[in-house]
Each structure stands twice: as structure tokens, then as C-alpha cells.
N, C-alpha and C positions, 0 to 999 in steps of 0.2 A: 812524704814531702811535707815539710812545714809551712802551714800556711804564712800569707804576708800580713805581718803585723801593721794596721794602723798606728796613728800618734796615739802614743799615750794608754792604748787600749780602750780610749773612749770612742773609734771611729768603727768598731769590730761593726760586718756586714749581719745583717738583721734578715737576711733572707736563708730561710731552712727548707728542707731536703721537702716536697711535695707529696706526702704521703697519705695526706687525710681524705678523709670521704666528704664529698661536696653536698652543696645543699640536694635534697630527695628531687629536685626539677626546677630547673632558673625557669623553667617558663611560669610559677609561682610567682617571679620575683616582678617587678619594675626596677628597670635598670637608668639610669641618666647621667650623663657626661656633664658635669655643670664647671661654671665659671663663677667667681665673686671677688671681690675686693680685699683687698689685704692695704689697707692705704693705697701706696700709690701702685701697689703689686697683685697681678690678674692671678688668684691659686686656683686650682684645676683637681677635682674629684669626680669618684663614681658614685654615685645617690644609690645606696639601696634600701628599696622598700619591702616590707613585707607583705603580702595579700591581705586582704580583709579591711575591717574598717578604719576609717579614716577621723580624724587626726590621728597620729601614733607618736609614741616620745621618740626620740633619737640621739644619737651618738658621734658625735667627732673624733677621728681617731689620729690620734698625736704620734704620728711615728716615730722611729727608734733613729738613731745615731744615723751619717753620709746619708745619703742619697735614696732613699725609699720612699717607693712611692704606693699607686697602686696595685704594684706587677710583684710587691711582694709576699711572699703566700703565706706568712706567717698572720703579717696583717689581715690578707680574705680571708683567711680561713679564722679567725677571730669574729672580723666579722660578719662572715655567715653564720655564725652562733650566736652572735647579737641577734640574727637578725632570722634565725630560727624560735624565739621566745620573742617575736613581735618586735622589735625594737630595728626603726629606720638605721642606718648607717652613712656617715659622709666620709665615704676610703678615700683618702686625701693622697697627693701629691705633694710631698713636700715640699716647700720653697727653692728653687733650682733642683726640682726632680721634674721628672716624667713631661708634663707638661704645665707645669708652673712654673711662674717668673721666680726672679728674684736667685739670691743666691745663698744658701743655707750656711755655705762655709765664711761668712761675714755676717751673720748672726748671733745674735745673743738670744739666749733664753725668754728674752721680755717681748721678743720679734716673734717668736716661734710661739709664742703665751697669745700674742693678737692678733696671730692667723688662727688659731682653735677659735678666739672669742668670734673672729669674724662669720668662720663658719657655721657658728651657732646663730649669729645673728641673720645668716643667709639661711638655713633651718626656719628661724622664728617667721619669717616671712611669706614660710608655704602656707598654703591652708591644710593643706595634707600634714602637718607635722604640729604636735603638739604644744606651742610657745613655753610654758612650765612646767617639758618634761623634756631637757636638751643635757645632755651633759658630755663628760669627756675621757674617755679612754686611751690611757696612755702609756705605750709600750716601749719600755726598755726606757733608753734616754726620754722619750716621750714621756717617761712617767717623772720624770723630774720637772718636765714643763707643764702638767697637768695640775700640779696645788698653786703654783702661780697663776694660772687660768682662773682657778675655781678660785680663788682666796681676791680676784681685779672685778671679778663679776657676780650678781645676783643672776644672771642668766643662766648659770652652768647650775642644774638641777641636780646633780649627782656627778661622782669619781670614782674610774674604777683606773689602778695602777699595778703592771702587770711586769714581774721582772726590774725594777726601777731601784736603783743604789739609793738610799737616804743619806750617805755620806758625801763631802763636800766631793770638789775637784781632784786636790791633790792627794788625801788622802784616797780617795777611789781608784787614781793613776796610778798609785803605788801596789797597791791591793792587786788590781788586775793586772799590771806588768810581771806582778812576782808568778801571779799563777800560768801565764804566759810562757812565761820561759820555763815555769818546771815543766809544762804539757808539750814543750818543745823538744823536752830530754837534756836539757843542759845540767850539766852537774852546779853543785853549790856555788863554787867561785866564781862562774859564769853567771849564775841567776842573780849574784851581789854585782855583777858590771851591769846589767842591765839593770839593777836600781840605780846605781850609779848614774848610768844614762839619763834616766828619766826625773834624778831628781834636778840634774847636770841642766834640763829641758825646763822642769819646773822651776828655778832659781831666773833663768831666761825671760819667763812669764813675767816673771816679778820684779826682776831686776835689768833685763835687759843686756844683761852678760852675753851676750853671742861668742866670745873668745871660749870662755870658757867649757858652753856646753859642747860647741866645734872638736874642742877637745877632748871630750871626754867621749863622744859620737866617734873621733878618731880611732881610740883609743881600744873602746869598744870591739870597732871593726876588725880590729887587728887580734881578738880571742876568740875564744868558741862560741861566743856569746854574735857573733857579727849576723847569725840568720835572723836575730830576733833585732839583733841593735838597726840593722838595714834597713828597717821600717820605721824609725824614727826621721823627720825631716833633716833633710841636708842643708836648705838653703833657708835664707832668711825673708826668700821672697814668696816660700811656697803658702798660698793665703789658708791652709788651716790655720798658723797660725793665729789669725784674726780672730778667727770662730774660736778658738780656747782660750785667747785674752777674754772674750765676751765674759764667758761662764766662767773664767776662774776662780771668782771670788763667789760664785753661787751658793747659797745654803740651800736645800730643799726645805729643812727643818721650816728654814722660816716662812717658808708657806704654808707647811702643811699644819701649824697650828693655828694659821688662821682660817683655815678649811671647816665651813659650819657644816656643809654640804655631805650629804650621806656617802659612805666609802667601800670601797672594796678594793684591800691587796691583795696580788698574789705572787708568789715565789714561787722556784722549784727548790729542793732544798739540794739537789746538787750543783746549782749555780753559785755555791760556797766555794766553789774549785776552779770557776772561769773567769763570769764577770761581777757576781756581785755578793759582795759577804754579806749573806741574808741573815744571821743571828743577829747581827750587830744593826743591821737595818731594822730588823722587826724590833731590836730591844729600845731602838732612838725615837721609834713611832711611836711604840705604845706606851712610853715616858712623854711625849710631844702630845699625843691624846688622853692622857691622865691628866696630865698639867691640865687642863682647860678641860678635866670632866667632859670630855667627849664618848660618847657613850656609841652613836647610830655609824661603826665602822665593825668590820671584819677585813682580819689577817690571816690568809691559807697559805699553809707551805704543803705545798702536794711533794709527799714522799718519792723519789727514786724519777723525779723527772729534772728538769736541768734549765737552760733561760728560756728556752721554747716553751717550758712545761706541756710536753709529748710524753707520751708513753712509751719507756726506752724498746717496746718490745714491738706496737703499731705504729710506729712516729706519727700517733693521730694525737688531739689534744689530750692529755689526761680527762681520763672518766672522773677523777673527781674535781677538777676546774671546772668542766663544762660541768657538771651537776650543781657544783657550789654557784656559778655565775648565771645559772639559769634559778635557780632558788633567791639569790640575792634581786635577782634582776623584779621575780614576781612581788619580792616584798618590798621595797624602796622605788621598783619607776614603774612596773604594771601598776600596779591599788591606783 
């Protein structure tokens, strides 16, 4: 059965198969349901602490693309590894997730960039949490809201970016519908209607054409290509598309070379085949941090794991993510 394709392939669901081993005892942990300010928007997370002394740095965690919150186990289980090497956690609710206001699908990146800061700034306020050691972890689409975080604010102590495209909108849109439709099984001619579609979509964005892309959505439906075309929007009133005007003109670049702040990516290197052409990303970044003599960042692409970066064999995190983000973690926010 093929899965339903989101818009654009920027909306793919961010929640994976629960297979990892949890922390060794929550009753270690301090747990808290909190509330805080987003402007005029109430957002809603779970606080995790880890035992022992007190201040501790911490982490806001920028979730991935639609609707995720903190029920989704790719995110806990991340951050229980944060928060296995000391380090507090704020597992957030997205904006029109779980139990926060507001609505994510009329947002733009710069919205979603000032509920992370807010976060930090409700962090900076415990006594239990370290004020000059907050920073922000940002998975999947997260990770493209995470250098505009860290690049608006002195508060964001460190970046770690996990899974995260460096290429704009549309080229990204294009990237992932193609791999979409080949993991769909559609032969060639079909996987060029479904660019077709989407760029049919993209031109929409920009120009406001609705006839046009109507018709090529039509068009679409009518070849083999319609399992994958059927999850592109029908109507003109369905509000993602707000939320993709927001970011379309997004550049990640141009945040992340104003990023002073200490870094860590990471890829799997088979998510070259789903969502994100990791060669081409890692080659944009570390031309983006050359430019500008940046030196305090690391780039892991963990071999034979994919956007989860799981181990295709335990579907637990890869042994060399968790070893590199627990090593990274002691030398930039433990010291």
C-alpha cells in the first residue's frame, strides 16, 4: 500500500516505528507539563530533567514538519539521549499540536523560530536550568528553523541539526517528490507527471495560477501517477497552503552563516533516497562555514541509517549518532 503523500513532500509525518530502548528508569527523571508564552500563543511541553545537580544546560526541541508533538517517539527518544548525558529537555508541542495554541499550518518559519526562542527564554527563568547553556535542537523541518533561532538570538548557547534539507523550498519540493514517486514504483513517465504536478503547484506559489496547476492535478489523476498525484491539495482553500507561501522563499543558508554558535549535524546517508539530498546539503554547509572561517561545527553522516538515523537492523538510534552527540554534547555544553 502506498503511503498518502503530503503537499509537496514537505508535510511527510515525522513519527517512526517505536523500537528503541527507553531511558534505564523515568523514576531518575523529573517530569513537568509546562506552559509559556509564544506572543499572544499559550505553547505546551514536557520539561525533562535529568537527576543530579542543579543548574543543568538544556535543549529545545524544534520539531519536524505537520503536527508533532510530544507523542512523537522519534522526538522522545532523542530526547532521552539529550537527557541521558545531562542535558534538561523542553519536548515541545508544536503550535497547533498536542496541546498548544495557535496553528502551525499558517505559519512561517520566523513564528516557529519565536516559539524555540520563547522556550529558551522560559528555560532561562528556572533556577534549575543553566541561563548560558540553552540551546536548540532541530529535527527534520525543525532543523531548518533552528539557524534562524540561533542566528535572532545571544540566548541559543549551542545547534544541533538533525536530518535537516540546506536547500531552499522548491528545489527541496522537487528532490523529494521525485524520490516519492520512484519508492511508489511508478515507472519514468509517471514520476515526470508528478514533477509536472508539483512544479504545476510551485508556479501557484508564486504566481497564483490556480487554473493552471487545477490542471495539471487533473491531468495527473487521470495516469498512473494519480496515487502519488492524490495528495497534492485540491482546493484553494485548503490552509497548508498558507503555511508553504510562508517558507517559500526561505533560505536556510542564510541563517546558517550567521550561526556563531557551536554546531552539530547530522544525516543518515540513506535519506539521499527519501527526503533529503544529504551530499548536496553537507557540500552547501561546509562552503557556508568556510566562508565565514567557522571552525567549532561537526557534520556526521552515519552510514546505512536513513531520516530517523535508526539502525536499519534494531530501529534503535544509530550507535554512532548517539556516541557522536553524546561526545559532542561533553565537549561544547557539558565543560
Amino acid at each position: 500500500m502506498i503511503r498518502p503523500v503530503m503537499v509537496l513532500g514537505l508535510l511527510c509525518c515525522a513519527l517512526l516505528l517505536d523500537t528503541s530502548a527507553g531511558l534505564a528508569s523515568e523514576q531518575d527523571l523529573q517530569l513537568e507539563d509546562v506552559r509559556y508564552q509564544s506572543g499572544p500563543i499559550t505553547l505546551a511541553a514536557l520539561l525533562m530533567l535529568p537527576p543530579g545537580e542543579r543548574p543543568v544546560p538544556a535543549a529545545i526541541i524544534a520539531q519536524g514538519s505537520g503536527a508533532s508533538d510530544r507523542a512523537n517517539q522519534w522526538s522522545r527518544d532523542i530526547a532521552e539521549e539529550l537527557v541521558r548525558h545531562g542535558v534538561a529537555v523542553l519536548l515541545t508541542d508544536k503550535r497547533g499540536a498536542g496541546a498548544s495554541g495557535g496553528d502551525w499550518r499558517t505559519a512561517g518559519f520566523s513564528d516557529l523560530a519565536a516559539d524555540a526562542l520563547a522556550g529558551a527564554e522560559f528555560l532561562a527563568r528556572r533556577s534549575d536550568i543553566d541561563a548560558g547553556r540553552i540551546g536548540v535542537v532541530g529535527l527534520s523541518q525543525g532543523g531548518q528553523v533552528a539557524p534562524l533561532a540561533a542566528a535572532s538570538s545571544d540566548r541559543i548557547a549551542f545547534v544541533v541539526s538533525v536530518s535537516s534539507k540546506t536547500v531552499g523550498f522548491a528545489e527541496g519540493s522537487f528532490i523529494e517528490m521525485t524520490n516519492t514517486a520512484r519508492q511508489a514504483g511508478l515507472d519514468e513517465p509517471d514520476v515526470q507527471e508528478v514533477i509536472r504536478v508539483n512544479l504545476a503547484a510551485v508556479r501557484y506559489l508564486t504566481t497564483g495560477d490556480w487554473h493552471q496547476y487545477a490542471r495539471a492535478r487533473q491531468r495527473g489523476l487521470r495516469t498512473g501517477a494519480r496515487s502519488v498525484v492524490a495528495g497534492f491539495p485540491a482546493s484553494q482553500d485548503e490552509p497548508v497552503w498558507t503555511f508553504l507561501r510562508a517558507i517559500a522563499a526561505y533560505d536556510p543558508l542564510a541563517y546558517w552563516v550567521q550561526v556563531t554558535q557551536p554546531v552539530l549535524v547530522v544525516y543518515g546517508e540513506e535519506d539521499e533516497a527519501n527526503n533529503v539530498p544529504v551530499r548536496e546539503s553537507v557540500r552547501r554547509l561546509e562552503h557556508v562555514f568556510r566562508s565565514v572561517n567557522k571552525t567549532d561545527y561537526q557534520i556526521l553522516v552515519v552510514p546505512g541509517a536513513g531520516h530517523g538515523i535508526r539502525d536499519p537492523q534494531t530501529h534503535r538510534l544509530a550507535t554512532p549518532f548517539r556516541n557522536a552527540l553524546g561526545a559532542w554534547l561533553e565537549e561544547h555544553v557539558k565543560r
